[in-house]
C-alpha atoms as one frame of an Amber mdcrd trajectory, in Angstrom:
protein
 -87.505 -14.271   7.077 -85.718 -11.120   8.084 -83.836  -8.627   5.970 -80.183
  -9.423   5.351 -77.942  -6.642   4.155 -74.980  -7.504   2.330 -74.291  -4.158
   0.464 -71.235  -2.552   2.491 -69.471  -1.300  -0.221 -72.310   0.373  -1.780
 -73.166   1.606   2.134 -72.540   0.862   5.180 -75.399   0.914   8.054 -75.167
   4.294  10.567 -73.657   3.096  13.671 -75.672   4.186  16.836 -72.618   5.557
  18.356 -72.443   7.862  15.564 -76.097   9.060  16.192 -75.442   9.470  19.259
 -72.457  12.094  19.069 -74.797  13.654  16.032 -77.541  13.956  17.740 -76.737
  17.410  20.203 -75.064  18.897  17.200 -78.351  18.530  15.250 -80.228  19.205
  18.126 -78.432  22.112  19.539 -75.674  23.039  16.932 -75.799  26.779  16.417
 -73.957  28.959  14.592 -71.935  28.759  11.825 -68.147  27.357  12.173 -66.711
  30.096  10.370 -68.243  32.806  12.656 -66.349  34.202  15.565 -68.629  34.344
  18.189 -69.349  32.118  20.810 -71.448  29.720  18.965 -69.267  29.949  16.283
 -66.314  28.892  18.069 -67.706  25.945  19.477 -68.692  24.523  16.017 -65.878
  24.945  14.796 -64.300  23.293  18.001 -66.451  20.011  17.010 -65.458  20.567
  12.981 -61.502  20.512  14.763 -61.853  17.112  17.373 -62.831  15.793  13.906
 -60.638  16.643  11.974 -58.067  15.029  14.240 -60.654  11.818  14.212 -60.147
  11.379  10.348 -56.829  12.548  10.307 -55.518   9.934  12.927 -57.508   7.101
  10.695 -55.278   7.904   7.574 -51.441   8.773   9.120 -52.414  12.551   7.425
 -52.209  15.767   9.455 -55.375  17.197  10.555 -54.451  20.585   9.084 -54.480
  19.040   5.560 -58.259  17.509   5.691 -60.310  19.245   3.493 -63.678  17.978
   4.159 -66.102  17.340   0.877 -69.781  16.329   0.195 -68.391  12.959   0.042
 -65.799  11.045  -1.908 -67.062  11.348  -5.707 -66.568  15.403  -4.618 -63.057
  14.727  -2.883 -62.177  12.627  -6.541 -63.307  15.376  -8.665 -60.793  18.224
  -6.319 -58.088  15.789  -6.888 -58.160  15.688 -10.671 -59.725  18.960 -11.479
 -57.749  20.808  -9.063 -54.274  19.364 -10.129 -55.153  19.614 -13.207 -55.972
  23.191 -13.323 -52.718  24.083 -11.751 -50.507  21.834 -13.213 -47.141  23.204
 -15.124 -46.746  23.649 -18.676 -45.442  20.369 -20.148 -47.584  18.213 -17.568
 -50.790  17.811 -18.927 -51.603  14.153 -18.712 -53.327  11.793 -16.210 -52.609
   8.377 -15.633 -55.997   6.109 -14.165 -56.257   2.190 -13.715 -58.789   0.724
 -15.698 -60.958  -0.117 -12.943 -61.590   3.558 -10.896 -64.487   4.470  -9.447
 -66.941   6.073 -11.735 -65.908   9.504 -10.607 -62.131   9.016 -11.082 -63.212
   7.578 -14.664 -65.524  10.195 -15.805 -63.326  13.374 -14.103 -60.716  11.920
 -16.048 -62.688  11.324 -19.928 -64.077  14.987 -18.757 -60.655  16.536 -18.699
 -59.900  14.946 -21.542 -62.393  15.879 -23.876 -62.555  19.555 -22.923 -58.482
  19.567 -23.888 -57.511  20.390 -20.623 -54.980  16.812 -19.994 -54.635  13.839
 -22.066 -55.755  10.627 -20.383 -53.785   7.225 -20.543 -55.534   4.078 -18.856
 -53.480   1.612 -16.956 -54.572  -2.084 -17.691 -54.608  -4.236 -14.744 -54.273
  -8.143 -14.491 -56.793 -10.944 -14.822 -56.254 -10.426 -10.927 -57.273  -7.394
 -10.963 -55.045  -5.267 -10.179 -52.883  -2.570 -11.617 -49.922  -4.289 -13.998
 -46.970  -2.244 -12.811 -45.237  -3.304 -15.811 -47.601  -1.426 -18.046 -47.538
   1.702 -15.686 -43.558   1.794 -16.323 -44.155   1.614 -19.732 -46.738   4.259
 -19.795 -45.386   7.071 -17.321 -43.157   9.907 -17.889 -42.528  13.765 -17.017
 -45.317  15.185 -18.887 -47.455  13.299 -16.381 -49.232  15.442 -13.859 -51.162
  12.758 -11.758 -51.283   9.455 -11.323 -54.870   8.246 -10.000 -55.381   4.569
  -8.715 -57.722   3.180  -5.760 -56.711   1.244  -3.178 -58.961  -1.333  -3.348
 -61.926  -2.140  -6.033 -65.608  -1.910  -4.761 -66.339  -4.415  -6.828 -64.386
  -7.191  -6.374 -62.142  -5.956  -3.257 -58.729  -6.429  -4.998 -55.904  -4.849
  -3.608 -53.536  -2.301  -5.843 -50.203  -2.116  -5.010 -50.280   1.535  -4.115
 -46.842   1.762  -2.372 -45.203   0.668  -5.942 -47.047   3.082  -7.778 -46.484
   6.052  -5.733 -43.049   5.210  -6.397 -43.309   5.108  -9.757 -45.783   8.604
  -9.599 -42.804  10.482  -7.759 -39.856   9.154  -9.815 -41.108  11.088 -12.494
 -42.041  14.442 -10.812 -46.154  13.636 -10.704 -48.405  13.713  -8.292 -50.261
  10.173  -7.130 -53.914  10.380  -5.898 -55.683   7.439  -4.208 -59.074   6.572
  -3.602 -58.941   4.970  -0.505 -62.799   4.631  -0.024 -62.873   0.968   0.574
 -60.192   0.093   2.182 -59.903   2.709   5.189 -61.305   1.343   8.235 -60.936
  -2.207   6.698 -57.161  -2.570   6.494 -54.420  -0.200   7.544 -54.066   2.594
   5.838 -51.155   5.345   6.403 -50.737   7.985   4.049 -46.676   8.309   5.184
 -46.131   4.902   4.292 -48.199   4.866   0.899 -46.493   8.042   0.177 -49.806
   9.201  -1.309 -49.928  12.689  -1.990 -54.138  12.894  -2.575 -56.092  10.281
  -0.827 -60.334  10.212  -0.965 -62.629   8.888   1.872 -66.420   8.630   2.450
 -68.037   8.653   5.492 -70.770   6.289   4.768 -68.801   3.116   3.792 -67.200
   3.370   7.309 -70.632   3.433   9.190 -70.734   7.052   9.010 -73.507   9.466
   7.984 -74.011   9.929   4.463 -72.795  13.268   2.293 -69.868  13.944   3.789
 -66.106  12.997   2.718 -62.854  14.148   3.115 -59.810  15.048   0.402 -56.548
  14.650   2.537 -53.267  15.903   1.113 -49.590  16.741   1.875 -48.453  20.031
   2.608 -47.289  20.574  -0.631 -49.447  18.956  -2.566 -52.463  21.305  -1.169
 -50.147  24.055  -2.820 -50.709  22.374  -6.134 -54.421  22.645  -5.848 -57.468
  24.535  -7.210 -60.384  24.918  -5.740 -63.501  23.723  -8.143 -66.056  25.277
  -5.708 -65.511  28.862  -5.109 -67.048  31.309  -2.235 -66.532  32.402   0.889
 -62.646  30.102   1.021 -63.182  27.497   3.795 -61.583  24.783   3.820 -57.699
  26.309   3.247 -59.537  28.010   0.289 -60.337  24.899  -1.745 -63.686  23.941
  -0.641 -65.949  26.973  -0.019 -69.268  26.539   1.627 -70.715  26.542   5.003
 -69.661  22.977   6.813 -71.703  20.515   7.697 -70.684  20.309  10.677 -73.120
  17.483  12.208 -71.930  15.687   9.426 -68.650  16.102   9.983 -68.716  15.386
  13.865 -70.341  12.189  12.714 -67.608  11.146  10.481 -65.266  11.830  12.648
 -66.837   9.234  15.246 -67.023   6.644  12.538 -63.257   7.142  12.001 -62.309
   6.993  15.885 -64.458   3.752  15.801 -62.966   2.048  12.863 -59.457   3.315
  13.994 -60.412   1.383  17.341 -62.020  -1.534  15.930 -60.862  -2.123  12.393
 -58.265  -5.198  13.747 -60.636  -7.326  14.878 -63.544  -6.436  12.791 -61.387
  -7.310   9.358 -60.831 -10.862  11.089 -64.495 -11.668  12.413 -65.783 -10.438
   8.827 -63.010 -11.847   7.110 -64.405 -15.355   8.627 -68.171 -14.640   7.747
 -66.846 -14.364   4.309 -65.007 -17.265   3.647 -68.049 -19.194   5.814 -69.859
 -17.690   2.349 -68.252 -18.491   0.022 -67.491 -21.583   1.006 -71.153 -22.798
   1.677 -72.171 -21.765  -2.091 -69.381 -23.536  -3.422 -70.862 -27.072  -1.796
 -74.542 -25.998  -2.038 -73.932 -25.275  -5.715 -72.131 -25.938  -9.045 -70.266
 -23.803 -11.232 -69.487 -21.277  -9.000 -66.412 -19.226  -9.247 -64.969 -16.377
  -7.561 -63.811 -13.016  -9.500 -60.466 -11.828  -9.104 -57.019 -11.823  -6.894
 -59.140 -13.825  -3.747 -55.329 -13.991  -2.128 -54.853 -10.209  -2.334 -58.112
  -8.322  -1.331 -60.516  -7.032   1.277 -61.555  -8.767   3.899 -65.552  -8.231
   3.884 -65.806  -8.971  -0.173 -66.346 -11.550  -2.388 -67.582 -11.340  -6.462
 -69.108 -14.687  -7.262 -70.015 -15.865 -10.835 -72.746 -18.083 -10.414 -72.248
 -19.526 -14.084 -75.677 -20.177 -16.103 -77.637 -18.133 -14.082 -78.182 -14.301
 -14.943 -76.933 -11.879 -11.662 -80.371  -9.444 -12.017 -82.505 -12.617 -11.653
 -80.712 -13.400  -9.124 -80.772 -10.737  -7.143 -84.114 -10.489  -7.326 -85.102
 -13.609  -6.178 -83.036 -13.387  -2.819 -85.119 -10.469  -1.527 -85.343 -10.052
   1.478 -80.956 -10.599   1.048 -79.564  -7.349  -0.114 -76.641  -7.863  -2.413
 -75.274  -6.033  -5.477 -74.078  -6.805  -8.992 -71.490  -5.544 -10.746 -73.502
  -3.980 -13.299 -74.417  -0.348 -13.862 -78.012   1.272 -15.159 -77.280   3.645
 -17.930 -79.439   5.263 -19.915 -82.124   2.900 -18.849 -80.175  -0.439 -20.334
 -77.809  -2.619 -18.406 -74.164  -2.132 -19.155 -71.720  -4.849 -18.534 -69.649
  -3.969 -15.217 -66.748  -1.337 -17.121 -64.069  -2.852 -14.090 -64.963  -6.816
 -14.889 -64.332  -6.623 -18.632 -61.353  -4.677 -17.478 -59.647  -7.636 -15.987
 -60.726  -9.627 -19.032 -63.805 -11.522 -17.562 -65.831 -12.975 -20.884 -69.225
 -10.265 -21.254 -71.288 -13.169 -20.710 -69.879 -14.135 -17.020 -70.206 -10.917
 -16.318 -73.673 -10.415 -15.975 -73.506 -14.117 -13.905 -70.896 -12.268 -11.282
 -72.872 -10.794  -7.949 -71.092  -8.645  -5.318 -71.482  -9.787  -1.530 -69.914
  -7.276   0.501 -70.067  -7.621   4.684 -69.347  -5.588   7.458 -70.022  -4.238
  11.010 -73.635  -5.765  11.827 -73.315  -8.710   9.597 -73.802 -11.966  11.897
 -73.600 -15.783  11.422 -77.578 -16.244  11.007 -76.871 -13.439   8.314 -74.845
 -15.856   6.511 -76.792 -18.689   7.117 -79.743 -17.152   5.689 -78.217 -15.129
   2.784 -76.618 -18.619   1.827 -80.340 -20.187   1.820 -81.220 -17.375  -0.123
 -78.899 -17.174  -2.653 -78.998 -21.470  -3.595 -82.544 -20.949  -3.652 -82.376
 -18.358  -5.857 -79.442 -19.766  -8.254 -81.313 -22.935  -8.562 -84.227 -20.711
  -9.955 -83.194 -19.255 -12.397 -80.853 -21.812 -13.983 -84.001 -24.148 -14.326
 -85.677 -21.233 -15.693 -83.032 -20.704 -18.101 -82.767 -24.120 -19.211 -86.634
 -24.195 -20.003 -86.323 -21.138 -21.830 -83.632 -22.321 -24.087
């Protein structure tokens, strides 16, 4: 049986195109884009097309993409940086309960060293951020507001027009980690009216280690740098650029600005072809979260009575994810799940399937073979051990 990779939102598989536009730069890409000379110039050229590339994929101007070592780097800028050069009288930060490690952690960080006072939006048993509680909870001593556009975990959708609203009608700033849903659904900063927003080049079936921070005009003005050096990057992100990362990035944004329509639909349909299939094939199976409000390639299933990590490791050679996260060599309940108010004990039954690009109908077919197989396992093995 061939490998199956259903792990998109963890990462995505490097398209060939991307290689192939990589490829000279690694090959014959020298000189550093910074320098003025002939070599130079032409990196820098590449480093510029994209720029554009990235730009175009978010409705942001190409002058305001300050490329990063990836997303978790472009999340830490965002807080750190407004933080550090944020008025007196606007010291606190606003996250939803279900952010991204990085947006979490920044965030206690901050808090702990005394530097801004972190509130924590709850979200509904959808998922999603209650804008009820954020009205309740925001006022003009807030500096940022910080909420993803879509969870990695279970693919629920925030309403991040309504809360950028809600940022700005107090005088604060609104970040968004839009790592999951750009290049799946449309995504235009001017319409959002984000003032921060986070990519990743990897969950868009771009090379790995490179990301992007892209901001407004002004709020680039209201930033500080939390790598200093030489000042690339308008100052806020010193450090010589990668720039065959960055050329491949900015194919993998071209592509999934060309693509993205009918991608979202094909994979949308592989999904549901899924998740449907385990819900004949098998009993007490339930699916986690807002299903009418999320992304198109994702799907958290509880499979109830039968532990996700025993799961997962019977379906080898399927690659799928759970929700949970290794800490300190023990397995923590999944922070985001209990979030949304999912019992402890269905969430270590809840197992992330996440599609994309290169996922294909046998793929389905033989992650769905898989998966029964291994469900039917380890619920007879649980019984017996009871």
């Amino acid at each position: 049986m061939r490998e199956v990779y259903l792990d998109y939102n963890g990462s995505a598989p490097l398209d060939p195109r991307v290689v192939d536009v990589m490829t000279p730069i690694l090959n014959d890409g020298i000189g550093n884009a910074s320098s003025v000379h002939r070599f130079g110039r032409r990196q820098k050229a590449a480093v510029d097309d994209a720029r554009e590339q990235v730009a175009a994929l978010l409705g942001g101007r190409p002058s305001n993409v300050i490329f990063t070592g990836g997303a978790t780097e472009a999340n830490n800028l965002a807080l750190q940086g407004a933080i550090n050069c944020a008025p007196i009288g606007r010291s606190r930060i606003l996250i939803s309960a279900v952010e991204h490690a990085s947006v979490r952690q920044t965030a206690r960080y901050l808090d702990e060293l005394g530097l801004a006072k972190l509130d924590i939006i709850p979200v509904t048993d959808g998922g999603f951020v209650d804008l009820d509680a954020l009205e309740a909870a925001i006022g003009t001593n807030v500096a940022l507001v910080s909420v993803m556009a879509a969870n990695s975990e279970t693919g629920v959708l925030n309403p991040i027009a309504e809360i950028s609203e809600q940022a700005h009608a107090v005088g604060a700033f609104f970040h968004c980690d839009a790592t999951q849903m750009v290049g799946r659904l449309p995504f235009d900063m001017e319409e959002t009216g984000a003032d921060f927003v986070s990519t990743s080049g990897h969950k868009i079936c771009g090379p790995g280690g490179i990301g992007a921070l892209i901001g407004t005009r002004r709020s680039l003005r209201h930033l500080r740098p939390i790598i200093h050096g030489g000042g690339h990057e308008r100052g806020l992100r010193s450090g010589s650029l990668n720039v065959a990362g960055i050329v491949g990035y900015g194919e993998a944004a071209h592509i999934a600005a060309e693509e993205r329509e009918w991608e979202s639909i094909r994979v949308a349909t592989l999904r549901d072809r899924l998740t449907a299939s385990l819900k004949t094939a098998l009993g007490s199976v339930y699916e986690v979260g807002d299903i009418g409000h999320r992304l198109p390639n994702t799907a958290n299933i509880r499979f109830e009575g039968a532990d996700a990590e025993a799961v997962v490791t019977n379906m080898d050679p399927v690659a799928v994810s759970t929700g949970s996260a290794c800490n300190s060599g023990s397995i923590e309940p999944s922070e985001v799940l209990l979030a949304m108010g999912v019992p402890r004990d269905a969430v270590f039954e809840s197992i992330r399937f996440s599609l994309g690009r290169f996922t294909t109908r046998e793929d389905i077919q033989i992650a769905v073979q898989r998966t029964v197989e291994a469900v039917e396992f380890v619920r007879v093995m649980t019984r017996e051990c009871a």
